[in-house]
C-alpha positions in Angstrom: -12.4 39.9 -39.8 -10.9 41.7 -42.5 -7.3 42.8 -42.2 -6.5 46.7 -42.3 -3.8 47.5 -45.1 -1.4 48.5 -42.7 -1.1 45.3 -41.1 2.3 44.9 -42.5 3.4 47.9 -41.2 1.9 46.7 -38.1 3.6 43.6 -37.6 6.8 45.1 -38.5 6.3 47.3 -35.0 5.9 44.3 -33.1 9.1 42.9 -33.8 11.3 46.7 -33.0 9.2 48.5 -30.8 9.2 47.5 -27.0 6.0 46.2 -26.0 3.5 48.1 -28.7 -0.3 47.6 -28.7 -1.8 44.7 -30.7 -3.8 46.8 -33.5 -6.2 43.4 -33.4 -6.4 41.7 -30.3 -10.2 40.2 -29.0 -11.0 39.8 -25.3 -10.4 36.6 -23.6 -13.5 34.6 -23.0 -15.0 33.0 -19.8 -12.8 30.2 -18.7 -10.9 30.5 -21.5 -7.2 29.0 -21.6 -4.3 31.2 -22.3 -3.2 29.9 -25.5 -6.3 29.4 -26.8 -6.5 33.4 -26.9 -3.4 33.6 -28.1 -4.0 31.1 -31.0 -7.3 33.3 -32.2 -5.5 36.5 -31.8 -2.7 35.2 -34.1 -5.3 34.1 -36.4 -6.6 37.2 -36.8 -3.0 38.0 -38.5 -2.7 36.0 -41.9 1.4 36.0 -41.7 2.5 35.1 -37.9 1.5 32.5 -35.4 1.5 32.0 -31.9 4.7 31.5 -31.6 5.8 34.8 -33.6 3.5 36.8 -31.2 5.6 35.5 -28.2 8.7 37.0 -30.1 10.8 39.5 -28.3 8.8 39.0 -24.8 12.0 37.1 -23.5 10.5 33.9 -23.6 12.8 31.5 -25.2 11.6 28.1 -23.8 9.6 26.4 -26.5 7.6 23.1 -25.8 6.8 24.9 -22.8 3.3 24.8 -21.3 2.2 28.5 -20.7 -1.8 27.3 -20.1 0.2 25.2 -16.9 2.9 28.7 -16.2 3.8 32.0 -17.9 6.3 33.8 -16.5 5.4 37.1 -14.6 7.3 39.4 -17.2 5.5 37.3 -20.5 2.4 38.2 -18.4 2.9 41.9 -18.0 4.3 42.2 -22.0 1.1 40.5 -23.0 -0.6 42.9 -21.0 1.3 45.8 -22.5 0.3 44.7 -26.2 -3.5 43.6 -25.4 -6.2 45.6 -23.3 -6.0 42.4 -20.8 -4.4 43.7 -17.1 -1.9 40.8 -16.2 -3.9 39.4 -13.5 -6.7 38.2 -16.2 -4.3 36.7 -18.2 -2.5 34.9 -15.1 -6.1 33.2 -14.0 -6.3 31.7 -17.5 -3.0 29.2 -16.6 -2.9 26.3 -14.1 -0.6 29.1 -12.2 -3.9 31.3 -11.7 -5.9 28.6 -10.2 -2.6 28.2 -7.0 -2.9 27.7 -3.9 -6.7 27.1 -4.3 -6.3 23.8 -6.8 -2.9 23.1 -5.9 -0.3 24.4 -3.8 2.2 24.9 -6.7 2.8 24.5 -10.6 6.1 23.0 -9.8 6.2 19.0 -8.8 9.0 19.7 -6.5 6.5 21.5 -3.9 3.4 19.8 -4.2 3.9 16.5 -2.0 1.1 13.6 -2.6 0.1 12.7 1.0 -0.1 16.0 2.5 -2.6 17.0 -0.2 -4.2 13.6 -0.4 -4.5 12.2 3.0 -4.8 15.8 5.1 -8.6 14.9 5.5 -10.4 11.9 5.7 -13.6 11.1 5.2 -14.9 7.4 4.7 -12.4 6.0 6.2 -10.4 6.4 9.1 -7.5 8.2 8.9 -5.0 5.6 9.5 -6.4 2.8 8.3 -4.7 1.4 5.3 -1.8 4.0 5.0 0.4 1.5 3.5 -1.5 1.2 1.2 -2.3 4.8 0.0 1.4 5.4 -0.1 1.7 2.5 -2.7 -0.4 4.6 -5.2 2.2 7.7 -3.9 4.1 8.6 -7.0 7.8 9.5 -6.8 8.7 13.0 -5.0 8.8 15.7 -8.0 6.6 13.7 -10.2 3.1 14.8 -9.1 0.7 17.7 -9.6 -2.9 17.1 -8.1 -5.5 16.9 -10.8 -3.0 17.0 -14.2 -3.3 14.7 -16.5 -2.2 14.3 -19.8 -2.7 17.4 -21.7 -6.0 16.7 -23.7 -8.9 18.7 -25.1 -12.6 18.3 -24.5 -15.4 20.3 -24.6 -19.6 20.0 -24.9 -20.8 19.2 -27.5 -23.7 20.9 -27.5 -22.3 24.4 -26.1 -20.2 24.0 -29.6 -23.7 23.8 -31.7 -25.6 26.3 -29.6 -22.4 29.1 -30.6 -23.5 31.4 -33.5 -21.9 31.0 -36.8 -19.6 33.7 -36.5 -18.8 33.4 -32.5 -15.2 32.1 -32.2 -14.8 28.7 -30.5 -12.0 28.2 -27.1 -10.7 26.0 -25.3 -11.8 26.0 -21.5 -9.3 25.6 -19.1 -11.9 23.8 -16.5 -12.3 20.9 -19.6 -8.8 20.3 -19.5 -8.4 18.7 -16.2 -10.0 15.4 -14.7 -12.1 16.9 -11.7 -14.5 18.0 -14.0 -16.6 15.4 -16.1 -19.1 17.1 -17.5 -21.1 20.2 -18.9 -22.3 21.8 -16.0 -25.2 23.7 -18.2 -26.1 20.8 -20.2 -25.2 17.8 -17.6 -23.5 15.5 -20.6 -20.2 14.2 -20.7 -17.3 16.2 -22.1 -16.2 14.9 -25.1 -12.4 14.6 -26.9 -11.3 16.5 -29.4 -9.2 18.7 -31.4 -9.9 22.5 -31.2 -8.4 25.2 -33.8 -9.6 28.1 -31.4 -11.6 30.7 -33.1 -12.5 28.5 -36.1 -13.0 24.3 -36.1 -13.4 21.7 -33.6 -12.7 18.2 -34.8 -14.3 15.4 -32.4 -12.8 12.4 -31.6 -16.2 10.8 -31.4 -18.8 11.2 -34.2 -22.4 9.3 -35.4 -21.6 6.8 -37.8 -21.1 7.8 -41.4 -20.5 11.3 -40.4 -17.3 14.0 -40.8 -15.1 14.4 -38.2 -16.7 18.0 -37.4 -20.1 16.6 -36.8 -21.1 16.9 -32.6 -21.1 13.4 -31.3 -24.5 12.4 -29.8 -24.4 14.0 -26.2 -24.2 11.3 -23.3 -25.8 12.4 -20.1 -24.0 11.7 -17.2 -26.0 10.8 -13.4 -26.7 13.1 -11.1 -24.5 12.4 -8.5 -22.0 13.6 -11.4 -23.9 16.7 -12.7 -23.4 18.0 -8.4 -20.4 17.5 -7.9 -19.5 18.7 -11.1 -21.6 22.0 -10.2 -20.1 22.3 -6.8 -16.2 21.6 -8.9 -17.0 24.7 -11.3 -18.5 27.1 -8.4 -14.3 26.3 -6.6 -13.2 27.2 -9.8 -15.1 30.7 -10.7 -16.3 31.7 -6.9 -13.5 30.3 -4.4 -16.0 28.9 -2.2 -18.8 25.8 -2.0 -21.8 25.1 -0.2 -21.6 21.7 1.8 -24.0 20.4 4.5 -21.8 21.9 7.2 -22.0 25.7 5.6 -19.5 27.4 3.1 -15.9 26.1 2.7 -13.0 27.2 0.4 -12.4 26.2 -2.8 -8.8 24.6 -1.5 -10.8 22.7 1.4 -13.4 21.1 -1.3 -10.8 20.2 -4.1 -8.6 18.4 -1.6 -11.9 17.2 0.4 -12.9 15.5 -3.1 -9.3 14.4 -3.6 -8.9 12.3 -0.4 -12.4 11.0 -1.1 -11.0 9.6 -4.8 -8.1 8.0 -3.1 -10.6 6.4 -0.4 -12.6 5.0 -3.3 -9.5 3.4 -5.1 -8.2 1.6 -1.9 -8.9 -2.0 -2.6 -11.6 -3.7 -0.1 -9.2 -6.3 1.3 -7.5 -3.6 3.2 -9.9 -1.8 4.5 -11.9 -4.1 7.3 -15.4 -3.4 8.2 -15.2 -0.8 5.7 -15.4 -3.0 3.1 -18.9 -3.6 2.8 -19.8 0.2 2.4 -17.1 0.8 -0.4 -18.4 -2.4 -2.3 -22.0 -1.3 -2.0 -20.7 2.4 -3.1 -19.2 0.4 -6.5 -21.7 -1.9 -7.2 -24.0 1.0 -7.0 -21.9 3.1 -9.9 -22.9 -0.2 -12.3 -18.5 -0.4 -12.7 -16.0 -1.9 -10.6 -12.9 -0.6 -9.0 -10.0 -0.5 -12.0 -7.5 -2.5 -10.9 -4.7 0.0 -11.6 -6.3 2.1 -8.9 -4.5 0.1 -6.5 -0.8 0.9 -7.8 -1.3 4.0 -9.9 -2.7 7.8 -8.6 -5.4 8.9 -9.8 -3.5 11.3 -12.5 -1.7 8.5 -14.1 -4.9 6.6 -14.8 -6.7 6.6 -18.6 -9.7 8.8 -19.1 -12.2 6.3 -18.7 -10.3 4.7 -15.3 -10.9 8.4 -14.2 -14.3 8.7 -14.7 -15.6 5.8 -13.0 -13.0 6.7 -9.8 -14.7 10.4 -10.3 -18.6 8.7 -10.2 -17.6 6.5 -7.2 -16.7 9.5 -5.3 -19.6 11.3 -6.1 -21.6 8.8 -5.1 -20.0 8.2 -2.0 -20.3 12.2 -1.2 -24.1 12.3 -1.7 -24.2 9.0 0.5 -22.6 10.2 3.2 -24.7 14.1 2.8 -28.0 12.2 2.8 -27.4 9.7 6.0 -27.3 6.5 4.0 -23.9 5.5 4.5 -21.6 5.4 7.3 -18.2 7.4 7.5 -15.6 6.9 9.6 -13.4 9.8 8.4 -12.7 12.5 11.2 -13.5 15.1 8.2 -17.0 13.5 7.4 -18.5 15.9 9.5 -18.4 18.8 6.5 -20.8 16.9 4.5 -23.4 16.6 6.9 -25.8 19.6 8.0 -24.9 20.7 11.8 -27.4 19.3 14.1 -30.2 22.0 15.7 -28.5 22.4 19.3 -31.2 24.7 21.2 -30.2 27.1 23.4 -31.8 27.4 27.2 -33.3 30.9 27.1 -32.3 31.2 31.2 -33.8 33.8 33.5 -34.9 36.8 32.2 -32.7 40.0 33.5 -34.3 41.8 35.8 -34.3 45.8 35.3 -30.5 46.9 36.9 -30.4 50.1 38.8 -26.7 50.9 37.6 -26.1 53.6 35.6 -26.5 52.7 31.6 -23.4 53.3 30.2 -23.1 55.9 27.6 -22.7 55.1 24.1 -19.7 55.2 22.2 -18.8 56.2 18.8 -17.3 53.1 18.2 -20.7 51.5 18.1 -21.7 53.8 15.5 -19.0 52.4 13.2 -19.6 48.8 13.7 -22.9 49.0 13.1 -21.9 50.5 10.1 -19.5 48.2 8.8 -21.9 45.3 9.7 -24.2 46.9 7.3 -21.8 47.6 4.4 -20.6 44.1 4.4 -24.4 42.6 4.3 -25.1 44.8 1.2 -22.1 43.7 -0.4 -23.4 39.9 -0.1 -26.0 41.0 -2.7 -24.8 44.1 -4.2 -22.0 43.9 -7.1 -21.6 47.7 -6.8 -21.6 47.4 -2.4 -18.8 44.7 -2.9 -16.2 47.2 -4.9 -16.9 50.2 -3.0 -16.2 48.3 0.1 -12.9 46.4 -1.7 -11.8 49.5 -2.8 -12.2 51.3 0.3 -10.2 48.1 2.6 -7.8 48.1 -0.4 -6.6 51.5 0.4 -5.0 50.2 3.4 -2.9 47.2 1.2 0.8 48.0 0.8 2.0 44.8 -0.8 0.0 42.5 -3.2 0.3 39.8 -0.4 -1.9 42.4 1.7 -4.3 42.4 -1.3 -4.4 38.2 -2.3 -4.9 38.1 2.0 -8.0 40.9 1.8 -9.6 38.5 -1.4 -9.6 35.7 0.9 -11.1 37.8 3.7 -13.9 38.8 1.6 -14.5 35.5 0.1 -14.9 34.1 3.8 -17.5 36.9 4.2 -19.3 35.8 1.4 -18.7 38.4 -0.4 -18.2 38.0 -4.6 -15.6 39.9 -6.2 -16.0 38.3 -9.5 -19.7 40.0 -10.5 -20.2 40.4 -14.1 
């Protein structure tokens, strides 16, 4: 994109005026991380860098991680100088993703067996807690589901972008749950991403440069579903399960307590040993040792992977009947058993009075019928948001009405 002439004059308002407009500044895209945006709107300024467009927001921590937590008032200044309203930019950190993914961005509130061992699945709920508590890491040390920072992506979502479409860095890559593509079921792959402009892979065909795709590996199926059912958390709040809908924080720490179940090693765990093994032996790995002594979070890549396609496997298992779980929680995989219903006597005619109808019915009927159009309806499910929103005083009263509406089944992110 060419630079106007007066970009000089431009960037000199950034650095006196208050919180100007950006006179460049492209919309954030799907999934997209926060810095990643900022890294291709700087580029779109030959002279500054990310860090010069953070100048004079009051930020003054560097080596922070603002894709992990930007500060409400960075947030609103970002807003002030882009067309983005601060609650877009907030879902594109770690921050935006609380209390669904984890309770908190801070180590010092999110404690490892509460979010771990709440639910149990496989196995019962006490049964080897000594154990579990080994791979416990020290109090203030832990977030569920970070790892060390590093960048993949899919290769061929990279290929299939035009020429001229800028390149990002998706915050769903970034963290171990997810192991794959969900559109094109192959791993993710490492590498290096200058966002807007170059990805350098980690991984290339022999005899090739380091910005040639790597040859996509598929990953099984057990992978590509729970990998589907991992992005739907992420961009819909909710998942289907055998049992009916559950929220996004119920299937992320569901699928948590299932990966520590998988990584408890078979001498502790009795009876249950034999399912477990055939559960690994069934993956074509076995159990990395370091699972034993080490969370999940602390393990390398590849550890994680196999841990992830155990648990997968172990979840399909248990949905389709073909192996036994002991966990009190097991019972959200399954589909709920047909229970009929005796149909009784039928009422005979009554000679009281029928009571008159009330207005009230009226309006129930009516509010039944609003929220069933806004199941299917992008335009049903704003009026209706915006007409319960008017009674909201405090944003708490808002982030509560979300949730109601997402227990409806009702979207709120249409396109």
């Amino acid at each position: 994109m060419t630079i106007p002439s007066d970009a000089p004059a431009a960037h000199t308002a950034l650095a006196h005026s208050a919180y100007p407009r950006w006179p460049l500044h492209p919309q954030p895209l799907p999934g997209e991380t926060l810095m990643s945006w900022l890294a291709r709107t700087s580029a779109l300024y030959s002279l500054i860098n990310t860090a010069d467009l953070l100048d004079g927001l009051g930020f003054e921590s560097p080596g922070v991680d603002l894709d992990r937590y930007t500060p409400e008032p960075v947030l609103d200044a970002l807003a002030q100088r882009s067309t983005c309203a601060a609650e877009r930019l907030r879902e594109m950190t770690l921050a935006g993703c609380t209390p669904w993914l984890l309770d908190s961005t801070d180590p010092a509130e999110c404690d490892f067996d509460t979010y771990a061992h709440q639910f149990s699945v496989l196995l019962p709920a006490g049964l080897a807690m000594a154990d579990r508590r080994r791979r416990a890491p020290p109090a203030g040390m832990w977030l569920p589901w970070v790892s060390k920072l590093d960048t993949r992506a899919c290769p061929l979502c990279i290929d299939d972008l035009d020429t001229d479409a800028d390149i990002a860095v998706m915050m769903a890559h970034q963290y171990p749950m997810l192991t794959s593509c969900t559109k094109h079921h192959c791993r993710l792959e490492f590498c290096s991403v200058v966002p807007g402009r170059l990805v350098f892979w980690e991984r290339t065909p022999a005899g090739s440069d380091d910005h040639a795709s790597p040859i996509p590996v598929p990953v099984p199926a057990v992978v590509a579903e729970i990998d589907r059912r991992t992005a739907a958390a992420l961009t819909s709040g909710s998942v289907e399960l055998g049992a009916g809908r559950v929220h996004a924080a119920v299937w992320f720490r569901l699928l948590r307590t299932v990966v520590d179940e998988v990584s408890t090693p078979l001498v502790r765990t009795g009876w249950w040993a034999k399912p477990l093994s055939a559960i690994w032996k069934s993956t074509g790995h076995s159990r990395p040792l370091r699972t034993s002594w080490v969370p999940f979070e602390q393990l390398r890549w590849d550890e994680q992977a196999k841990v992830l396609f155990a648990a997968a496997t172990a979840i399909i298992a248990v949905e389709n009947d073909e192996m036994a779980a002991s966990g009190a929680d097991a019972c959200l995989l399954r589909p709920r058993r047909y229970e009929p219903v005796d149909p009784g006597t039928a009422p005979t005619r009554s000679r009281s009075p029928v009571p008159a109808r009330s207005a009230w019915d009226g309006v129930i009927a009516a509010i039944d019928a609003a929220v069933a159009a806004a199941r299917v309806d992008s335009d049903a499910a704003r009026s209706l948001f915006g007409l319960a929103r008017t009674g909201c005083r405090t944003e708490e009263d808002i982030d509560e009405l979300a949730y109601a509406f997402v227990e409806l089944g009702i979207r709120l992110d249409w396109d």
